[in-house]
C-alpha positions as CSV (number, residue, x, y, z in Angstrom):
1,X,10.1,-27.9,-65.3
2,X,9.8,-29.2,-61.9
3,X,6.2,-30.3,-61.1
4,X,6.2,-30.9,-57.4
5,X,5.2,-27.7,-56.8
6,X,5.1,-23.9,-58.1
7,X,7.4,-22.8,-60.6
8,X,10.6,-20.8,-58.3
9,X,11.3,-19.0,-61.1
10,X,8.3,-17.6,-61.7
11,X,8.1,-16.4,-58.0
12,X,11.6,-15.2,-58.1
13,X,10.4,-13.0,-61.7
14,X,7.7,-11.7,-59.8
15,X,9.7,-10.6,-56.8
16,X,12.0,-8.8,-59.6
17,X,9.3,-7.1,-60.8
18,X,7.6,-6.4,-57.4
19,X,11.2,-4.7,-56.7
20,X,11.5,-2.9,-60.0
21,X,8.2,-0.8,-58.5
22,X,10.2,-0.4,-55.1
23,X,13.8,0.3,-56.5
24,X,12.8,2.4,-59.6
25,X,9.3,3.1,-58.8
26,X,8.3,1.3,-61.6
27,X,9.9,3.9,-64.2
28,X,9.7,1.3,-67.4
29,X,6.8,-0.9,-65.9
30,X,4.5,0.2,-63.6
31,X,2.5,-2.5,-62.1
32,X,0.1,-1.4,-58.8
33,X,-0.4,-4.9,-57.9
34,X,3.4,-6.5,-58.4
35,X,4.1,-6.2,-54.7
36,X,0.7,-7.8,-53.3
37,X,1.2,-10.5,-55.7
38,X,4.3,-11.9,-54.1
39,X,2.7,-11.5,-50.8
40,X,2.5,-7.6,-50.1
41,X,5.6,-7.5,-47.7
42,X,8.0,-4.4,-49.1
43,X,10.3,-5.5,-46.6
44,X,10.6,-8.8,-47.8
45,X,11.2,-7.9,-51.7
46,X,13.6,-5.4,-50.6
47,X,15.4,-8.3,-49.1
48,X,15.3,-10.4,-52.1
49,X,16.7,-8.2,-54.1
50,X,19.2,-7.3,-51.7
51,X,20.1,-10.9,-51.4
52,X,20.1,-11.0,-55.3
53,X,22.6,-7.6,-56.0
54,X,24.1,-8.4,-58.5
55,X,20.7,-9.3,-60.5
56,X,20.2,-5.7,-61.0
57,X,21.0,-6.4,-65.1
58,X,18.0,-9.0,-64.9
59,X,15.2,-6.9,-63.1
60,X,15.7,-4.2,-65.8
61,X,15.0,-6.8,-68.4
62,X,12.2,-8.4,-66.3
63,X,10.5,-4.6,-66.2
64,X,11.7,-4.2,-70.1
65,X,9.7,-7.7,-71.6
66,X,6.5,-6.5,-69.5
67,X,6.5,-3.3,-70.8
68,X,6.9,-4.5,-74.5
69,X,4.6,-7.3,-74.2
70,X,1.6,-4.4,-73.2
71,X,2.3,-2.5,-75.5
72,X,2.1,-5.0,-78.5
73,X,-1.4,-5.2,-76.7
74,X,-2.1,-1.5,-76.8
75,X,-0.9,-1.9,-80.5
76,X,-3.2,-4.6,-81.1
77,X,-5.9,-3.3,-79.8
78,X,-5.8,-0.8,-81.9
79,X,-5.5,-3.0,-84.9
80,X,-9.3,-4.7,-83.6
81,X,-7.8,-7.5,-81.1
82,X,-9.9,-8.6,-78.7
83,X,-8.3,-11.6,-77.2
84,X,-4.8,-11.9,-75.0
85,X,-3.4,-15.4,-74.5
86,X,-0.7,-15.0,-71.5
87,X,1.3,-18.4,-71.6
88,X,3.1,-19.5,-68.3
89,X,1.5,-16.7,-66.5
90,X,2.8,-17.3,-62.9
91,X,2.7,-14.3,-61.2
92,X,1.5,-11.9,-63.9
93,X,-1.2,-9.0,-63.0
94,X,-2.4,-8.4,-66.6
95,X,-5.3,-10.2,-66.5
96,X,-6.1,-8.4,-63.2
97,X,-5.4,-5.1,-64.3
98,X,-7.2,-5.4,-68.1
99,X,-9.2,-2.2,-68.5
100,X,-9.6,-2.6,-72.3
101,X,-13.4,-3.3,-73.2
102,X,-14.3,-6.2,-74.6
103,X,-10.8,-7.4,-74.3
104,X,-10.6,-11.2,-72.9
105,X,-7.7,-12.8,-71.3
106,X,-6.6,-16.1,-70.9
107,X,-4.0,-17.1,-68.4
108,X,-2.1,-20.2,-69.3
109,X,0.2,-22.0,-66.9
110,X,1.4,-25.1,-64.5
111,X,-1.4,-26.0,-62.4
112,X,0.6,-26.2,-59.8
113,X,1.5,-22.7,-60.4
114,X,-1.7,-21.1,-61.0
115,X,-3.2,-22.5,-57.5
116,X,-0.6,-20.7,-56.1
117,X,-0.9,-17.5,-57.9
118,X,-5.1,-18.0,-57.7
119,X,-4.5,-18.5,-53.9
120,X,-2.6,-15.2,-53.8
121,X,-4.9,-13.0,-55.4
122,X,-7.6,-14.2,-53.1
123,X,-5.8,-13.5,-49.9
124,X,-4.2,-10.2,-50.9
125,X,-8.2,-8.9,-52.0
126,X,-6.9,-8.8,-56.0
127,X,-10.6,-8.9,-57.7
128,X,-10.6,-11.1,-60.7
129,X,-12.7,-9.8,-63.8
130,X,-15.1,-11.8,-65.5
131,X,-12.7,-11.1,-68.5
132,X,-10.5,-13.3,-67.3
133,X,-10.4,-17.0,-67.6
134,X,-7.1,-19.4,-66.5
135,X,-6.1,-22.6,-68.3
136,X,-4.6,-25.4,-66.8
137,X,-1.4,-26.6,-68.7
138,X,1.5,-28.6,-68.7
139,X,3.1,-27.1,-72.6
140,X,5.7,-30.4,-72.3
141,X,2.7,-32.8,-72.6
142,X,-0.9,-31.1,-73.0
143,X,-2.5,-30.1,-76.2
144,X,-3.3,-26.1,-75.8
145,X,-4.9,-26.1,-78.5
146,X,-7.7,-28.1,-77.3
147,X,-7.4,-26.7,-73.3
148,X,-7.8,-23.0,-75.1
149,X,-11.0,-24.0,-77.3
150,X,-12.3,-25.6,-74.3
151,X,-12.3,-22.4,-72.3
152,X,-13.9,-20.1,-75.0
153,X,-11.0,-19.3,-77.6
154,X,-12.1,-18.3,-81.0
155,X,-9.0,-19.7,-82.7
156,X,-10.4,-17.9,-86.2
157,X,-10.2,-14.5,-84.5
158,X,-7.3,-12.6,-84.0
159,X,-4.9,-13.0,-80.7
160,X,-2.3,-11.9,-78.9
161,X,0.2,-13.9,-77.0
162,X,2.4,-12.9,-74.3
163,X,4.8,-15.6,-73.4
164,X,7.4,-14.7,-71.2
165,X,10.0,-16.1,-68.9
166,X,9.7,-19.6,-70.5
167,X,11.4,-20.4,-73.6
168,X,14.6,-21.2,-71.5
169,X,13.1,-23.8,-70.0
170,X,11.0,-26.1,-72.7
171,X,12.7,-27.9,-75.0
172,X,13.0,-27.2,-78.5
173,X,10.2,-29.2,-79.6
174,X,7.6,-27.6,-77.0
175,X,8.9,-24.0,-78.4
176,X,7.9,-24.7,-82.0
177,X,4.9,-26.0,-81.3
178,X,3.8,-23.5,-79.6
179,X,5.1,-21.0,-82.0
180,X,3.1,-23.1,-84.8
181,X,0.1,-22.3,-82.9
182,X,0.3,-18.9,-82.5
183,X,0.9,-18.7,-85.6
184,X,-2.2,-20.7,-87.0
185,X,-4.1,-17.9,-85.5
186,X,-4.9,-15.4,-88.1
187,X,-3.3,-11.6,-87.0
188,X,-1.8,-13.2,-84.3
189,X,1.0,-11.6,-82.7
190,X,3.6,-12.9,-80.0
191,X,5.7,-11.3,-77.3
192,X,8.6,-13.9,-76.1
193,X,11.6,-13.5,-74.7
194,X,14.8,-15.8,-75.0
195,X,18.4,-16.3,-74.6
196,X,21.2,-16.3,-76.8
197,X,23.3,-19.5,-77.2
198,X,26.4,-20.0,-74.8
199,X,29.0,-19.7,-77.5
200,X,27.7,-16.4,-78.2
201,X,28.2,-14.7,-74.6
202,X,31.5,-12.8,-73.6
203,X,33.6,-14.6,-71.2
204,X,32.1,-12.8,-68.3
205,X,29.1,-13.5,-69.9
206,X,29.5,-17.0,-69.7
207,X,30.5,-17.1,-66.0
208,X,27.2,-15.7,-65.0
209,X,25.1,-18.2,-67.3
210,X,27.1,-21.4,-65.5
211,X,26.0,-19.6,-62.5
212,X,22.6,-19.0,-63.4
213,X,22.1,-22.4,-65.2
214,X,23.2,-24.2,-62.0
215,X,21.1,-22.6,-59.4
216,X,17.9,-23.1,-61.6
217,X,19.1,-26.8,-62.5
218,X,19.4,-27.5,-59.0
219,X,15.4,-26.2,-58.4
220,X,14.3,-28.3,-61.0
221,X,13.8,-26.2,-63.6
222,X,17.1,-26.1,-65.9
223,X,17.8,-24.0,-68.8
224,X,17.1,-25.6,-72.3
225,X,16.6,-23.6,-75.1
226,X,18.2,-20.5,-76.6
227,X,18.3,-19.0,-80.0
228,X,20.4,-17.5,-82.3
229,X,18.5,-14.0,-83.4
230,X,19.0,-14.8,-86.9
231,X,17.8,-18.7,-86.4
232,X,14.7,-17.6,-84.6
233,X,13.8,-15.3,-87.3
234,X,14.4,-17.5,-90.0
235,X,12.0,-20.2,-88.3
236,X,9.0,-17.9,-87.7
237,X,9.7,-17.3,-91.3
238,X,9.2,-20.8,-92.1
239,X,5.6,-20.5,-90.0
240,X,4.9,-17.2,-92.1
241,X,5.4,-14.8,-88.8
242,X,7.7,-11.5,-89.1
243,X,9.8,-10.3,-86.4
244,X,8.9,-6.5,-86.2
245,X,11.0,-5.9,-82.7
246,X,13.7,-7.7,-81.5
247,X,14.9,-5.4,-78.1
248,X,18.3,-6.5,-76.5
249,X,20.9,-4.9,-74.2
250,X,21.8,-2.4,-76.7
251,X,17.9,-1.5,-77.3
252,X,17.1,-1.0,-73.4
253,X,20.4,1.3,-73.3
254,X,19.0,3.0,-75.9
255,X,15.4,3.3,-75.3
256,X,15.2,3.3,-71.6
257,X,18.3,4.7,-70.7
258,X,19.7,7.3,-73.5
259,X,22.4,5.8,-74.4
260,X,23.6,6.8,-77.9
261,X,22.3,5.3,-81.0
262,X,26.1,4.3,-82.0
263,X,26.0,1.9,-78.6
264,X,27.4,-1.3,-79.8
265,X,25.5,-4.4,-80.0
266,X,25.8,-7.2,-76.8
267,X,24.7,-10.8,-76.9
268,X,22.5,-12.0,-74.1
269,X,18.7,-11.8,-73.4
270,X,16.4,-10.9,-76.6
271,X,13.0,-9.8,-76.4
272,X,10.9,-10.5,-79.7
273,X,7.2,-9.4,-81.3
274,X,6.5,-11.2,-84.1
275,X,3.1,-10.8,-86.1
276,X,1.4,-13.3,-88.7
277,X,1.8,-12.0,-92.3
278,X,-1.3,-12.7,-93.3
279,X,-4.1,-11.3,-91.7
280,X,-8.3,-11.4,-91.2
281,X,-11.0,-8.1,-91.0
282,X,-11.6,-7.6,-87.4
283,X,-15.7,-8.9,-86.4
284,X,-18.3,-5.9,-86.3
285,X,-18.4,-5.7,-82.6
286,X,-14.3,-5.3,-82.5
287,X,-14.5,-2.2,-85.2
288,X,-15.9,0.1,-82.7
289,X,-14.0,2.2,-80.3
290,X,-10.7,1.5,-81.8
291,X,-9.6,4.9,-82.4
292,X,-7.7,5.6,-79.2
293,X,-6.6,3.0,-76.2
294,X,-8.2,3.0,-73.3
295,X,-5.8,4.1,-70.2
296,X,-4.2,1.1,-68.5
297,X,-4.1,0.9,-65.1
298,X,-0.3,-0.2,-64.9
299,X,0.9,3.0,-66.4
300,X,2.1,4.5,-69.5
C-alpha cells in the first residue's frame, strides 16, 4: 500500500459508489452523502465513471458489499451489538450516517487516508457524531489491537467489523491476523470482500485482472491476496468463525437483479459474513430496544 499519500483506490471506490447513487440512484445502496464525500461535483463523478465504462461490473459490486456489510449491522443490532469496527475506511459515510442508539463506530484506516477523508467531511459541512471515533493504522506494521483499546474498544463485548476493499492489497500474513482478531472478539461478526485466485478466472476473466493488477501496481498499491472460497472457509474454521453468506456474481444476479435461481455459478469477486461460533449475553444497557431497527438514513 503506497504511503506517500491517500490511498487511490479508495478514492476511486468512493467515486464508484458516489456514481452508483447518480447512475442507478442508488437502487442497492443508497448513501445521501456518497457524492459530497468525493468532493460534491456530480459532473465530475459522472465523468469518472464515464472515463471508467467498462467498470460498470465493479460499481455494482462496490454498491453490493456496502449494502451487505449494513445489513450484517442491522442484523447485529438486533442480536444486542453495540460496537462497529470499519477497517480501511477511506471514504466510507457509515460512521456519518449511524442512527442506531447507543451504537459506536470506529473508523480504522491509513493516516494518510483518513486526513484526507477527515478534511473532506469538514469542507463539504458532513457533521461528525460523537459516536464516532477514527483510528490511525497502518494493518502491515501496527498492532490494532492495542490502537482500538486505546480509543475505547471493549474487546470482551461484542463487534462488528466491516472491512472492505482491502484484502487484495495486504498480504497474507496481515489478512489472518486480522481475521484472528476479529475473531478473539466474542459474537463478533465480519463483512469482507475478496478475490478469487487467477487460475480460477475465465480467460476473459483473466485479461481484465492483468489489467486491473497493472494499473493499481503502477499507483502503488498492487494486488496481493485472493482466496479460494473453500480455503477461506476452511481457515475461519480453524479460528472458530462460520461463513453464513458468501454473495458472488451469481448471488447479485440473483438477488439484485432476478435472475433465475438455476444461474450458474462465476468465479471472481466474493463477498463474505462470517460470525464467531461461540458467543457472550449482550450487557443490560444493550438488551433494551432491540426488538425492531432503527431506520437508517442510507436507505433500506
Amino acid at each position: 500500500m503506497r504511503q506517500d499519500g491517500p490511498s487511490i483506490t479508495a478514492w476511486s471506490a468512493a467515486a464508484h459508489r458516489a456514481a452508483h447513487q447518480l447512475l442507478e440512484d442508488g437502487r442497492i445502496f443508497d448513501d445521501p452523502f456518497a457524492v459530497a464525500v468525493v468532493g460534491g461535483v456530480e459532473a465530475d463523478i459522472l465523468a469518472h465513471a464515464e472515463a471508467n465504462a467498462t467498470r460498470g461490473p465493479m460499481r455494482i459490486f462496490i454498491a453490493v458489499r456496502h449494502r451487505v456489510a449494513e445489513d450484517e449491522v442491522d442484523a447485529a443490532y438486533l442480536r444486542g451489538v453495540r460496537q462497529v469496527v470499519v477497517l480501511g475506511a477511506g471514504f466510507d459515510t457509515f460512521a456519518c450516517r449511524n442512527a442506531y442508539p447507543g451504537l459506536r463506530v470506529w473508523e480504522v484506516d491509513h493516516p494518510a487516508t483518513q486526513a484526507v477523508k477527515l478534511e473532506t467531511l469538514q469542507a463539504q459541512g458532513i457533521p461528525i457524531p460523537d459516536s464516532a471515533q477514527f483510528v490511525a493504522v497502518d494493518f502491515e506494521v501496527d498492532d490494532l489491537a492495542e490502537r482500538l483499546a486505546a480509543m475505547g474498544f471493549d474487546r470482551l463485548m461484542p463487534a462488528v467489523f466491516l472491512w472492505l476493499g482491502v484484502v487484495p492489497y495486504l498480504t497474507r500474513e496481515a489478512v489472518e491476523q486480522t481475521l484472528r482478531y476479529i475473531a478473539s472478539v466474542p459474537a463478533s461478526s465480519v463483512v469482507f470482500d475478496h478475490p478469487e485466485p487467477v487460475s480460477s478466472l475465465t480467460d476473459r476473466q483473466r485479461r481484465w485482472h492483468e489489467r486491473r493488477a497493472a494499473a493499481v501496481g503502477r499507483v502503488g498499491e498492487p494486488w496481493i491476496t485472493a482466496f479460494a472460497p473453500a480455503d477461506l472457509a476452511d481457515l475461519l474454521a480453524e479460528m472458530g468463525m462460520r461463513v453464513v453468506d458468501d454473495v458472488d456474481a451469481r448471488e447479485i444476479a440473483i438477488r439484485w437483479f432476478g435472475a433465475p435461481a438455476s444461474t450458474p455459478p462465476r468465479p471472481g469477486g466474493h463477498v463474505v459474513t462470517a460470525r464467531a461460533e461461540y458467543g457472550v449475553e449482550p450487557a443490560a444497557d444493550q438488551e433494551a430496544s432491540v426488538s425492531a431497527v432503527p431506520p437508517r438514513l442510507e436507505g433500506p
